[in-house]
Residue, then its C-alpha position, 0 to 999 in steps of 0.5 A: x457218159x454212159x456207165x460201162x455195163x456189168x459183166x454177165x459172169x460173176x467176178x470168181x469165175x473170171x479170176x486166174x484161180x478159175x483159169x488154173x482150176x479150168x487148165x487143170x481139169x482139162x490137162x487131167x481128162x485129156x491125158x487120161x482120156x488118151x492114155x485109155x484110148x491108146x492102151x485100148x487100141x493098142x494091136x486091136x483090129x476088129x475081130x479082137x474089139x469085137x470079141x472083147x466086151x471089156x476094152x470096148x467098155x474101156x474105149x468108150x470110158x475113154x471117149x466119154x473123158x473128151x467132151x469135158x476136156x473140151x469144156x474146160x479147155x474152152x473155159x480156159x481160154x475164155x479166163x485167160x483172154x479175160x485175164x489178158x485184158x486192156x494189154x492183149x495184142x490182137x494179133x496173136x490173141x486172134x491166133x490164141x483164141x482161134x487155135x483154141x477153138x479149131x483144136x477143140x473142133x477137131x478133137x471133137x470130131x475125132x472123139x466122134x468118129x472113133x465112136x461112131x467106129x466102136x459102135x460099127x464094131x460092136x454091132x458087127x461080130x462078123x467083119x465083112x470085107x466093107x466092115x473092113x474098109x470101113x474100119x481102116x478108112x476111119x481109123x486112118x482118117x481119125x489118126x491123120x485128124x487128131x495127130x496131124x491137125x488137132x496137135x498142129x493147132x495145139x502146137x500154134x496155141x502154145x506158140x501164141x500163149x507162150x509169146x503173150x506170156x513173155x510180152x506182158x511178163x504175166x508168167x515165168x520165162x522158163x513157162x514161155x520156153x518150155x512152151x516153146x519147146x513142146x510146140x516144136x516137138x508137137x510140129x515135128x515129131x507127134x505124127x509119127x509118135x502119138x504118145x508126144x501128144x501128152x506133151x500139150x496137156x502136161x504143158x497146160x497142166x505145168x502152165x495152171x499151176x504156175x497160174x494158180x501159185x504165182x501172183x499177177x505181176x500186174x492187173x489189166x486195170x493197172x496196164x500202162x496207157x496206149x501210146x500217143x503214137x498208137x492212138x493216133x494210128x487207131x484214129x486215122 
């Protein structure tokens, strides 16, 4: 019989310490990335960021924050897939994991054209009638990116963490509910509100810690044994 091979990544980085340190930093720099971004452009138009130095410095400090939040998002549901182990459901781990991604690749690509809008308008001064449309294009394709697509994913992602929570017992209900009912407002009501789209990172950060004080109810290695029934489904 041929020895399983060992894992590439050492056993600390894969513990649910990792997951909840991972969970953490990304809930801090997300929520202080967009608490920046949105103080920043709050009433700007390109005639003022243009004229202000100091909240373009502040925007792109902002902008700065979202590659690492996205890191160690990723990191995050690496640890926790691993965590899940033997006893994950393809079904909703296959959601789990692709939400994830495509929230990541969306706040990417918003973070991208955002700066690549604050660059337009530092090196323009004078804002020509294109420079303009240009402007309003971007701006609008950013917020319909990252408010309708990005928060929708995020709402998905939590749906499936929290149902996986409550089937394999490895969290606290009232973690899975409050999910529940933050995927709900994100589906519903971060459109139109974008400051509701602090509610998935203070989730994530209110998930992490859980994570990080609460003991596993169970090891993966411990995980009851598949049934006879559902062996024999996989065979055939």
């Amino acid at each position: 019989m041929t020895p399983e091979p060992e894992p590439l990544t050492a056993p600390r980085w894969r513990t649910r310490r990792s997951a909840a340190v991972a969970g953490i930093v990304f809930a801090v720099l997300l929520m202080v990335g967009l608490v920046i971004v949105r103080s920043a452009l709050s009433g700007a138009t390109p005639s003022v960021l243009s004229a202000d130095p100091g909240r373009r410095r502040l925007l792109q400090a902002g902008l700065n924050l979202v590659p690492f939040a996205g890191i160690a998002f990723l990191w995050f549901i690496g640890v926790v897939r691993d965590q899940i182990g033997v006893v994950e459901d393809r079904l909703f781990s296959t959601v789990f994991l692709g939400s994830g991604v495509l929230f990541v690749a969306m706040l990417f690509l918003g973070g991208a054209l955002s700066a690549g809008l604050l660059q337009h308008v530092g090196a323009s001064p004078v804002q020509t009638a294109s420079g303009l449309e240009l402007w309003d294009y971007g701006r609008d394709a950013t917020r319909t990116l990252v408010s309708v697509y990005a928060m929708r994913m995020a709402a998905v992602f939590t749906l499936s963490v929290s149902t996986l929570a409550i089937r394999t017992g490895a969290l606290p209900r009232w973690v899975a509910l409050l999910g529940y009912v933050e995927a709900l407002a994100l589906l519903l009501v971060a459109t139109d509100n974008q400051w509701v789209q602090l509610a998935f990172p203070v989730w994530v950060l209110v998930l992490s810690i859980t994570i990080l004080l609460v003991p596993a109810a169970a090891s993966p290695a411990t995980a009851p044994a598949a049934s006879p029934e559902r062996t024999a489904l996989r065979a055939e």
